[in-house]
mmCIF file of the N, C-alpha and C atoms, coordinates in Angstrom:
data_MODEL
# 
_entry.id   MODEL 
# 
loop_
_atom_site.group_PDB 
_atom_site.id 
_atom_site.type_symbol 
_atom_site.label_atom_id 
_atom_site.label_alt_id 
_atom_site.label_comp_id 
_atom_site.label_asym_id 
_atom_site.label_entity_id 
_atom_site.label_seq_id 
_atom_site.pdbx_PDB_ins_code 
_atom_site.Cartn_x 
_atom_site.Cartn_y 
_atom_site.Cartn_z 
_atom_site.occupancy 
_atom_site.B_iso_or_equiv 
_atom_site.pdbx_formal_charge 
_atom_site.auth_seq_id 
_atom_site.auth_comp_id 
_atom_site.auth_asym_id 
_atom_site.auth_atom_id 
_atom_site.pdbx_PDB_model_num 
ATOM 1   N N  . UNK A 1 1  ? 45.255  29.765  33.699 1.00 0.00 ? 1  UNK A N  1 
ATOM 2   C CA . UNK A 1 1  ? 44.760  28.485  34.164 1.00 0.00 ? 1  UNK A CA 1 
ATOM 3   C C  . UNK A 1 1  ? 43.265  28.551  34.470 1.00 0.00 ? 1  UNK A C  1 
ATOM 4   N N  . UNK A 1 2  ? 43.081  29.706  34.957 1.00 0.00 ? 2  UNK A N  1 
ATOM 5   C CA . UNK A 1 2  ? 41.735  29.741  35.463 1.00 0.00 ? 2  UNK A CA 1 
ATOM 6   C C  . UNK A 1 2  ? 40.493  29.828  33.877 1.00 0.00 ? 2  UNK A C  1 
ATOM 7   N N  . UNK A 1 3  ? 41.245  30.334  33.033 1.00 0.00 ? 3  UNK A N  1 
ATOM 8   C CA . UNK A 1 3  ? 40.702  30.636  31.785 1.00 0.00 ? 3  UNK A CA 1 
ATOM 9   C C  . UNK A 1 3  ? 40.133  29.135  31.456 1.00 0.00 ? 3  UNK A C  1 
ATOM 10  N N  . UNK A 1 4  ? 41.192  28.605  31.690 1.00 0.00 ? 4  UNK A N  1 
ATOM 11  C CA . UNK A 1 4  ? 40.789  27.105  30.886 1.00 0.00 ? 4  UNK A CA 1 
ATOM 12  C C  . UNK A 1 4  ? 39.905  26.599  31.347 1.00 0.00 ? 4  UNK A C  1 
ATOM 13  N N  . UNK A 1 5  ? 39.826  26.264  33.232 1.00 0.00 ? 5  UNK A N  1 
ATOM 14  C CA . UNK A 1 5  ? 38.985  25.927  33.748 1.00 0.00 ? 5  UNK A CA 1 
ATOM 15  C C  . UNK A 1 5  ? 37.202  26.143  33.196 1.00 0.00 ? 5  UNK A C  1 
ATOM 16  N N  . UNK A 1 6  ? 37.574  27.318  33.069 1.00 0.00 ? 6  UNK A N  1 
ATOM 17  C CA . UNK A 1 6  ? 35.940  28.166  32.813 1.00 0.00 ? 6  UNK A CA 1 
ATOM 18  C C  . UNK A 1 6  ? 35.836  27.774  31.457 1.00 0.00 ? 6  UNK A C  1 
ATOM 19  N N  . UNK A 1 7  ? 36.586  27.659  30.323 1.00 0.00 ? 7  UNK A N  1 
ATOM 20  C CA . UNK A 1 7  ? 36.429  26.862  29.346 1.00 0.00 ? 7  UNK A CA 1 
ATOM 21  C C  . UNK A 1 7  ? 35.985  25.497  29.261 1.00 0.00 ? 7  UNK A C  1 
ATOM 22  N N  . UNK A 1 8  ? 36.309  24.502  29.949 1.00 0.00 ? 8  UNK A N  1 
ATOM 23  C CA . UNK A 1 8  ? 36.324  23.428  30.383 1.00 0.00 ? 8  UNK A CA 1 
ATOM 24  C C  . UNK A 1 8  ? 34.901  23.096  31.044 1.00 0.00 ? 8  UNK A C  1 
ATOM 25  N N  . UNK A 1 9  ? 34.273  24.284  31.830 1.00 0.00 ? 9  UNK A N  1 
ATOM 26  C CA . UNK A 1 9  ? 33.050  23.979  32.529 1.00 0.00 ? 9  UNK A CA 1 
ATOM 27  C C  . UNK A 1 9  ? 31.568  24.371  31.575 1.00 0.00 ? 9  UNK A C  1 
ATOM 28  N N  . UNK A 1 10 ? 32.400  25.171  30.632 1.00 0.00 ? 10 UNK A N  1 
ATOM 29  C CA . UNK A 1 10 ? 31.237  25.570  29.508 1.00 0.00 ? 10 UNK A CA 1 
ATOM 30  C C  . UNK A 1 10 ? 31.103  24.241  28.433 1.00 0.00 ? 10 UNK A C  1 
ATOM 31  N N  . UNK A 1 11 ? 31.973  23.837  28.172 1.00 0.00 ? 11 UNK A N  1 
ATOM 32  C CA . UNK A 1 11 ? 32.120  22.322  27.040 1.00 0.00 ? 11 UNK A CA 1 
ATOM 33  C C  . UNK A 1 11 ? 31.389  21.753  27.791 1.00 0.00 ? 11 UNK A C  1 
ATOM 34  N N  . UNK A 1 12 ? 31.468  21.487  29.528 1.00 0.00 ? 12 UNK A N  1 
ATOM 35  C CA . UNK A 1 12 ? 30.800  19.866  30.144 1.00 0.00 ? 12 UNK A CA 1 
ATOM 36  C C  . UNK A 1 12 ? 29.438  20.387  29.866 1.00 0.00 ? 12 UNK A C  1 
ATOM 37  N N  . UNK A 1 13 ? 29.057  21.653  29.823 1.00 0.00 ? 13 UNK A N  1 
ATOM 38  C CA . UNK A 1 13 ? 27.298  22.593  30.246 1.00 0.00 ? 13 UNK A CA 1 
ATOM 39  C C  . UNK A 1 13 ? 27.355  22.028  28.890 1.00 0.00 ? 13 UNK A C  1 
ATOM 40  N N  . UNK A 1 14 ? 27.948  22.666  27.497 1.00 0.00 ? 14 UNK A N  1 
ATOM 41  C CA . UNK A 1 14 ? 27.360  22.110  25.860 1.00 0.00 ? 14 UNK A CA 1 
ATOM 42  C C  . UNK A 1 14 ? 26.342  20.928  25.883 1.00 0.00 ? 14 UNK A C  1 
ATOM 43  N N  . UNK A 1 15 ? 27.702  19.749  26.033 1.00 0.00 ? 15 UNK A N  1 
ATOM 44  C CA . UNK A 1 15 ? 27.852  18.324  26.125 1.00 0.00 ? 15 UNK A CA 1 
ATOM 45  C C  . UNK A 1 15 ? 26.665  17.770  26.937 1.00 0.00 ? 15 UNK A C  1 
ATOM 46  N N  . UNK A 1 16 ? 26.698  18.462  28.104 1.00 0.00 ? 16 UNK A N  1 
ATOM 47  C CA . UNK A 1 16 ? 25.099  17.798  28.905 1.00 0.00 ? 16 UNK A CA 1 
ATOM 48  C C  . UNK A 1 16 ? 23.948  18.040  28.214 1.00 0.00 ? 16 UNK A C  1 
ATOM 49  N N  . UNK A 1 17 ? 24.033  19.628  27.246 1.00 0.00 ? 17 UNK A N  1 
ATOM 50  C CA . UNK A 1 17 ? 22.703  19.813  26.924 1.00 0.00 ? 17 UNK A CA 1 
ATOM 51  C C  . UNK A 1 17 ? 22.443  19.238  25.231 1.00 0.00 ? 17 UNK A C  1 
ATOM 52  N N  . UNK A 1 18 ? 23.961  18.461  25.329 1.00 0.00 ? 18 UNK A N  1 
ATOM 53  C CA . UNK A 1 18 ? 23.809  18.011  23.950 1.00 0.00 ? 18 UNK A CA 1 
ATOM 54  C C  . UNK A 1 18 ? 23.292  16.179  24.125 1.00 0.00 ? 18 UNK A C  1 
ATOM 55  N N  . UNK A 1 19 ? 23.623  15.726  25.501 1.00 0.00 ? 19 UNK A N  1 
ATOM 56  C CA . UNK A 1 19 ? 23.388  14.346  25.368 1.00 0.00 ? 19 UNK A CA 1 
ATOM 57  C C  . UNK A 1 19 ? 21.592  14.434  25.870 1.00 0.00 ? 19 UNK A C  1 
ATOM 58  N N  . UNK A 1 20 ? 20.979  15.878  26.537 1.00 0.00 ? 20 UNK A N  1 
ATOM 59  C CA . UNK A 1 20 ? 19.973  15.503  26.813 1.00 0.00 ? 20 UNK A CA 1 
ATOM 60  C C  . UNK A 1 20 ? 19.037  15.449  25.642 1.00 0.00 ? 20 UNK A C  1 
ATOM 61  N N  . UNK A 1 21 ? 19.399  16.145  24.687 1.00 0.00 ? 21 UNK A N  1 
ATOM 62  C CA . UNK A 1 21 ? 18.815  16.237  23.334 1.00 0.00 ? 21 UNK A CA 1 
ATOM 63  C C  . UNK A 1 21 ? 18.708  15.300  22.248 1.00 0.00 ? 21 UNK A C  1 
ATOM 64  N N  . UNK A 1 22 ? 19.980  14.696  22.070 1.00 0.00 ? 22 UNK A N  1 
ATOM 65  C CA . UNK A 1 22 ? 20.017  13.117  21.737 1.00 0.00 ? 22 UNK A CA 1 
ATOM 66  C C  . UNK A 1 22 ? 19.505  12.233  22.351 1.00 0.00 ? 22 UNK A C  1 
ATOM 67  N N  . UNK A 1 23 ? 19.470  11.998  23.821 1.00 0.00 ? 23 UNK A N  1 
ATOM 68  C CA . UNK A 1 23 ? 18.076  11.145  24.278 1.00 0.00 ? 23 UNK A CA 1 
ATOM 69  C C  . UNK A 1 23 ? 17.017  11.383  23.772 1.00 0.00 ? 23 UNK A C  1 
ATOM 70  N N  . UNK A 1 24 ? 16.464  12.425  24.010 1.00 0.00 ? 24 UNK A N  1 
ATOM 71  C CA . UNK A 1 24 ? 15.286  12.822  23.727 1.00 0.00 ? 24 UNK A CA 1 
ATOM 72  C C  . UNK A 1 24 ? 14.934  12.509  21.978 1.00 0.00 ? 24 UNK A C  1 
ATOM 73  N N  . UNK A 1 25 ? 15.737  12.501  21.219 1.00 0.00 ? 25 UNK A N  1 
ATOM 74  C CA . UNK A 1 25 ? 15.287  12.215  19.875 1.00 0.00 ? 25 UNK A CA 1 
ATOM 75  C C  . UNK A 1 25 ? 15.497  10.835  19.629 1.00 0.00 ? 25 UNK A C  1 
ATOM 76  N N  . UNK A 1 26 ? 16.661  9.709   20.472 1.00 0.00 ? 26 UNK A N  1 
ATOM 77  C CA . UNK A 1 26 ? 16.892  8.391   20.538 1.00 0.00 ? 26 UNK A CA 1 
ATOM 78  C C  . UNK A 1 26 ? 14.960  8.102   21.083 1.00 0.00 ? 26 UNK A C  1 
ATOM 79  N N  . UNK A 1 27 ? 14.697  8.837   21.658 1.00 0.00 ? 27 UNK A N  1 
ATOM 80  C CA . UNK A 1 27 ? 13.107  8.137   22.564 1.00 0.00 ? 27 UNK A CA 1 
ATOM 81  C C  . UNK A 1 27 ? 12.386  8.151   21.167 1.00 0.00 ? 27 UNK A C  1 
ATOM 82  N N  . UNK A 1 28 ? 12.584  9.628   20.539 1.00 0.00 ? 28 UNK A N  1 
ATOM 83  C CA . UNK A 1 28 ? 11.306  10.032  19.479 1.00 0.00 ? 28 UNK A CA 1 
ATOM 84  C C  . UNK A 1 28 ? 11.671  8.542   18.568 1.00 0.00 ? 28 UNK A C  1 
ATOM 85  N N  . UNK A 1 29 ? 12.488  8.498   18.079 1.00 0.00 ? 29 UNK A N  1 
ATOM 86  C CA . UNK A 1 29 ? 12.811  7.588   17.044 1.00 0.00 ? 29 UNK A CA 1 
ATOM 87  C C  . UNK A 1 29 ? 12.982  6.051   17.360 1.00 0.00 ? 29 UNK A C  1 
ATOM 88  N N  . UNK A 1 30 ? 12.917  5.864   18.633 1.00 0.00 ? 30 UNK A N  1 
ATOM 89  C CA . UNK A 1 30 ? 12.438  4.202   19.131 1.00 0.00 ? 30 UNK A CA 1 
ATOM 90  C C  . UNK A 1 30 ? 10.808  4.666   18.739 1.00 0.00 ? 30 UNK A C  1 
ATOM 91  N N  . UNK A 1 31 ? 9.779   5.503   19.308 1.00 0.00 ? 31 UNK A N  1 
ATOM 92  C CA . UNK A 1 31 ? 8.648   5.238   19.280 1.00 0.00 ? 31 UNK A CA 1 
ATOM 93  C C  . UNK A 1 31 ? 7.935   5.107   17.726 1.00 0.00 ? 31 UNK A C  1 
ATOM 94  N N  . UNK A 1 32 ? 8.985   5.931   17.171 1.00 0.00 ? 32 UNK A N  1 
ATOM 95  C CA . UNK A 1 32 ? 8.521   5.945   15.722 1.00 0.00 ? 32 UNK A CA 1 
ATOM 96  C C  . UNK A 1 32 ? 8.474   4.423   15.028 1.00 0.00 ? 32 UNK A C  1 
ATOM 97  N N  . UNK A 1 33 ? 9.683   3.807   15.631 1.00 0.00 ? 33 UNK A N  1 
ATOM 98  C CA . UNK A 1 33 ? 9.781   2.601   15.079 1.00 0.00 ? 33 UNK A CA 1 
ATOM 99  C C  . UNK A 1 33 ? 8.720   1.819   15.549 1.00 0.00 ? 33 UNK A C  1 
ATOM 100 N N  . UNK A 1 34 ? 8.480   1.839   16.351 1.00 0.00 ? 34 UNK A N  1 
ATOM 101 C CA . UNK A 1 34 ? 7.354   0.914   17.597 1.00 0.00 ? 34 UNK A CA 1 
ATOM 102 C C  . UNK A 1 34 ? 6.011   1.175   16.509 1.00 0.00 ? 34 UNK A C  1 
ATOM 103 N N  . UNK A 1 35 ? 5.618   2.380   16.245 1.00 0.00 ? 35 UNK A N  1 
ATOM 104 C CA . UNK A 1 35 ? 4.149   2.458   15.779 1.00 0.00 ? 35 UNK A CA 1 
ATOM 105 C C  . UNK A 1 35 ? 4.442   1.765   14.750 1.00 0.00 ? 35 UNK A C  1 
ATOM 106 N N  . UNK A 1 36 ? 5.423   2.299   13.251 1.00 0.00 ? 36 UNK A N  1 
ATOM 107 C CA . UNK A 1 36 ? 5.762   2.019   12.128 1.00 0.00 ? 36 UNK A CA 1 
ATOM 108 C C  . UNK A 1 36 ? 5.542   0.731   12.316 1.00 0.00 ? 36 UNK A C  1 
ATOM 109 N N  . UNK A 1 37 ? 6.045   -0.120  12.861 1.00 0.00 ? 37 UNK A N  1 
ATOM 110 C CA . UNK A 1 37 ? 5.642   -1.337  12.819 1.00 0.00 ? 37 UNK A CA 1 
ATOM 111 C C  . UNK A 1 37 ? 4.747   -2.218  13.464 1.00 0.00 ? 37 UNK A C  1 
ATOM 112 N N  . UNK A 1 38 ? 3.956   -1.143  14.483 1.00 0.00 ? 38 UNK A N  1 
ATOM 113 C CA . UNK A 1 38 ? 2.529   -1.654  14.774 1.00 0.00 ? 38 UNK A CA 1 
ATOM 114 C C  . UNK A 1 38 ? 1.597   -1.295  13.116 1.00 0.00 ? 38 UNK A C  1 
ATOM 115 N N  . UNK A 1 39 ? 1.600   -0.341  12.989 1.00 0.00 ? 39 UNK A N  1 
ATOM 116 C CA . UNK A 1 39 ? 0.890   -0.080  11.755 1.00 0.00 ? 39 UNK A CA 1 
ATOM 117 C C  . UNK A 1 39 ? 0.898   -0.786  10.668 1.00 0.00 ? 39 UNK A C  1 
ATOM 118 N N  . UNK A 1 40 ? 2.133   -1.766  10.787 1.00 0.00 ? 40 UNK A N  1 
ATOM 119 C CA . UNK A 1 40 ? 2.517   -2.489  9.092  1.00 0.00 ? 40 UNK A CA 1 
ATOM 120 C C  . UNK A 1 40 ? 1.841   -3.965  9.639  1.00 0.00 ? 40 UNK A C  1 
ATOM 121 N N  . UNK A 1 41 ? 2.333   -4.394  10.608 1.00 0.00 ? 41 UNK A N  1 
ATOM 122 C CA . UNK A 1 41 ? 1.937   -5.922  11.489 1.00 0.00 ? 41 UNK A CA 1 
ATOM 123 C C  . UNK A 1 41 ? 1.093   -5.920  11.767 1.00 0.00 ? 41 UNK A C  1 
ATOM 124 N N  . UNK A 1 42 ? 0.136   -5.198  12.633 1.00 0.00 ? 42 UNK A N  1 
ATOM 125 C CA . UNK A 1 42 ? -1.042  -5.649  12.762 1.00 0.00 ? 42 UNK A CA 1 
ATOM 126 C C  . UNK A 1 42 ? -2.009  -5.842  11.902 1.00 0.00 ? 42 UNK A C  1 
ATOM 127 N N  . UNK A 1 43 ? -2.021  -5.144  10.797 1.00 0.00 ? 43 UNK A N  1 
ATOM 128 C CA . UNK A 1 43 ? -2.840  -5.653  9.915  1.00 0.00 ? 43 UNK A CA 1 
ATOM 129 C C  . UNK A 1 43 ? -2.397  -6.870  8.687  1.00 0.00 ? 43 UNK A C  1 
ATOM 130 N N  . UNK A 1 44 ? -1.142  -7.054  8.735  1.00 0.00 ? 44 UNK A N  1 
ATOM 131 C CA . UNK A 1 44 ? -1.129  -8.312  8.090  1.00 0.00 ? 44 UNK A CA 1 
ATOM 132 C C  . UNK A 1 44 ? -1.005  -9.602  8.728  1.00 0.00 ? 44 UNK A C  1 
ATOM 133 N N  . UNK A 1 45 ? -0.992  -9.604  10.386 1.00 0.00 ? 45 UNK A N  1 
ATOM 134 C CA . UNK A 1 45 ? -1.763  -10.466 11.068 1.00 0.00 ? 45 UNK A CA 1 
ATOM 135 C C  . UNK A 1 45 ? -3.659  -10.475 11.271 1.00 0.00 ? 45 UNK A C  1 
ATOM 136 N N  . UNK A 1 46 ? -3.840  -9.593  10.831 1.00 0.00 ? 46 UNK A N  1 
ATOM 137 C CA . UNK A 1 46 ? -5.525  -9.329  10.735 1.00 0.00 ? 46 UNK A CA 1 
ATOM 138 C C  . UNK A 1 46 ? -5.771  -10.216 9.891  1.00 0.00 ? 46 UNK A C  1 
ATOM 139 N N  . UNK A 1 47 ? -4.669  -10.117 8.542  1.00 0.00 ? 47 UNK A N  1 
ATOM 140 C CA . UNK A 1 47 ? -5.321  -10.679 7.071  1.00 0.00 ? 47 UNK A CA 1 
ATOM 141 C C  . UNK A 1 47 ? -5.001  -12.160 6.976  1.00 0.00 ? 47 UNK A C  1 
ATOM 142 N N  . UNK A 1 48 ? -3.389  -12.327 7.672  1.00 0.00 ? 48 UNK A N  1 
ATOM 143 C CA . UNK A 1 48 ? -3.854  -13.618 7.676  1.00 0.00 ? 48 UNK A CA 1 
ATOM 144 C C  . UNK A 1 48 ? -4.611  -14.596 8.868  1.00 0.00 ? 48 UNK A C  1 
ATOM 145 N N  . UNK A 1 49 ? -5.043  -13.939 9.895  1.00 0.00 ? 49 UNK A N  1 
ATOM 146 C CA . UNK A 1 49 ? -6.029  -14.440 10.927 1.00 0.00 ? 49 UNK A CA 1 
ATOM 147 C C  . UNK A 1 49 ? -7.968  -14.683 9.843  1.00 0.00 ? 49 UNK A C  1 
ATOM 148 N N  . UNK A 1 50 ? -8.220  -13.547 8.603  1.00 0.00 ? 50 UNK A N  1 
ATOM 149 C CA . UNK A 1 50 ? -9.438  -13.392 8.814  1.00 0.00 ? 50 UNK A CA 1 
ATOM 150 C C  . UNK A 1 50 ? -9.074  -13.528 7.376  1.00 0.00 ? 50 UNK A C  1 
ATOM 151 N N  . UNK A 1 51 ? -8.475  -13.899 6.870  1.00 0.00 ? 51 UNK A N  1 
ATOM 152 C CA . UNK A 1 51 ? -8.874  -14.123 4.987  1.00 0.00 ? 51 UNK A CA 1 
ATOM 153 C C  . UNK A 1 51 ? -8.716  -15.620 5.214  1.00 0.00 ? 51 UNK A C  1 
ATOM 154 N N  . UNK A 1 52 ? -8.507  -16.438 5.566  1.00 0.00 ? 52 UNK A N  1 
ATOM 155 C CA . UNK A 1 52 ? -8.998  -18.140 5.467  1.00 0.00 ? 52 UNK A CA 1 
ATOM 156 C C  . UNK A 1 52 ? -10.185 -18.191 5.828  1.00 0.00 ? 52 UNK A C  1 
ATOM 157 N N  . UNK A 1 53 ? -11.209 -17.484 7.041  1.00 0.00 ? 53 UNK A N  1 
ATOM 158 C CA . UNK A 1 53 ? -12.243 -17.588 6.693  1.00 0.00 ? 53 UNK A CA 1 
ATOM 159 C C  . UNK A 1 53 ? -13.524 -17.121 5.585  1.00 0.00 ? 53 UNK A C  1 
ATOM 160 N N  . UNK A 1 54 ? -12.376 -15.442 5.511  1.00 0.00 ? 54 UNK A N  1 
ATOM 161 C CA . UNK A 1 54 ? -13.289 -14.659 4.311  1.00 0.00 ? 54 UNK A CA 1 
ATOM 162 C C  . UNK A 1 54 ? -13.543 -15.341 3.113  1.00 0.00 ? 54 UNK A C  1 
ATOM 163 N N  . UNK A 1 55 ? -12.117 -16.489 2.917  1.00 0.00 ? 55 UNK A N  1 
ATOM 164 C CA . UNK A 1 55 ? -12.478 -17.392 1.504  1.00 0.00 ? 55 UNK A CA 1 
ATOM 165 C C  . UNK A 1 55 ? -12.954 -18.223 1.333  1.00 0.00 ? 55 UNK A C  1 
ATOM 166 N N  . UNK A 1 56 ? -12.753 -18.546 2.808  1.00 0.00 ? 56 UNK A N  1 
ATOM 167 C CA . UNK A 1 56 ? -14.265 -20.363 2.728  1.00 0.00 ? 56 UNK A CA 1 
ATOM 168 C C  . UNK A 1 56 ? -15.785 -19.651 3.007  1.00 0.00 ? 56 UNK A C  1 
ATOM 169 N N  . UNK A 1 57 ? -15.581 -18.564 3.612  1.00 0.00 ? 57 UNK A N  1 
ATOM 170 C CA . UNK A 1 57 ? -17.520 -18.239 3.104  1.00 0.00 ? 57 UNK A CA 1 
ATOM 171 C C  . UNK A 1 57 ? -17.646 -17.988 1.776  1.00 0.00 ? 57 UNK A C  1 
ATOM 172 N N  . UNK A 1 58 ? -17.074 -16.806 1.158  1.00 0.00 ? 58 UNK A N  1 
ATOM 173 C CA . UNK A 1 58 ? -16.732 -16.728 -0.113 1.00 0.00 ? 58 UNK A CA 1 
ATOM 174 C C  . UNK A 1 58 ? -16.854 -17.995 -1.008 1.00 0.00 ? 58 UNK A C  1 
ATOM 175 N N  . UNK A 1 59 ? -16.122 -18.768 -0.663 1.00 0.00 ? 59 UNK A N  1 
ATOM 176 C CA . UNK A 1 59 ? -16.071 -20.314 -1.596 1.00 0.00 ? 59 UNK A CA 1 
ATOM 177 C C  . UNK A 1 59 ? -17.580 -20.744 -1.654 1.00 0.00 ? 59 UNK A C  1 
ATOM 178 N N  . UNK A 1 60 ? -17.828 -21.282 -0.141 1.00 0.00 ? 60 UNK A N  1 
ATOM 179 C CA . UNK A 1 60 ? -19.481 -21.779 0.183  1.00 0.00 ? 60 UNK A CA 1 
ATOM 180 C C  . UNK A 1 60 ? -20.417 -20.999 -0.415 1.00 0.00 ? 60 UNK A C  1 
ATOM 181 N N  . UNK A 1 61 ? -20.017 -19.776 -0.818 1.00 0.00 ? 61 UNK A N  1 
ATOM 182 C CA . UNK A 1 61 ? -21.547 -18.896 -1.756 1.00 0.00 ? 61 UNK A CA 1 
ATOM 183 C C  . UNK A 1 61 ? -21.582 -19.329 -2.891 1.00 0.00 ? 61 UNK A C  1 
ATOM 184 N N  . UNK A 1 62 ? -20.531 -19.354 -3.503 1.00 0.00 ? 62 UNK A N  1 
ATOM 185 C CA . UNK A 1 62 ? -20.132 -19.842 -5.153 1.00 0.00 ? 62 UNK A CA 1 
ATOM 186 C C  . UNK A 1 62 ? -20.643 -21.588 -5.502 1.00 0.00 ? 62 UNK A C  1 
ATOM 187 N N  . UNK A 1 63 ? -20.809 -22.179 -4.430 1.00 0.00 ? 63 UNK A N  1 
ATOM 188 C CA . UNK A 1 63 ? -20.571 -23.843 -5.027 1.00 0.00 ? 63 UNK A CA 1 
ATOM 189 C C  . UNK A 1 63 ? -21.928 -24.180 -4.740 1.00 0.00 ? 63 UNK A C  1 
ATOM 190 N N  . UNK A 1 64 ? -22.813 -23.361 -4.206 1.00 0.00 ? 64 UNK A N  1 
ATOM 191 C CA . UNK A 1 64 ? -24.479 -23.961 -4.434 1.00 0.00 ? 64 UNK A CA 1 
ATOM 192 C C  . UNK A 1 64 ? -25.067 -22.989 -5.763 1.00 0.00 ? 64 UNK A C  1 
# 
């Protein structure tokens, strides 16, 4: 009985050091997502914030 016990207390030790490890890579892989899609969005809010004006100066050089 006692065998098992001590079996039993080594699985819960695994298991803890297995869920702290899966947090820890659940964090890595939220942040990954977070940049990945700072990196993709912000610049195609750049382009469409600053290419309607880039094309009406653009335009205004061409038509005089």
């Amino acid at each position: 009985m006692e065998e098992i016990l001590k079996k039993i207390e080594e699985q819960q030790t695994k298991i803890d050091a297995i869920y702290v490890s899966v947090e820890k890579l659940r964090k890595y892989f939220l942040w990954t997502l977070i940049v990945t899609v700072a990196t993709v969005l912000v610049p195609l809010i750049a382009v469409v914030i600053i290419l309607p004006s880039l094309l009406s100066t653009v335009s205004s050089l061409y038509q005089q």
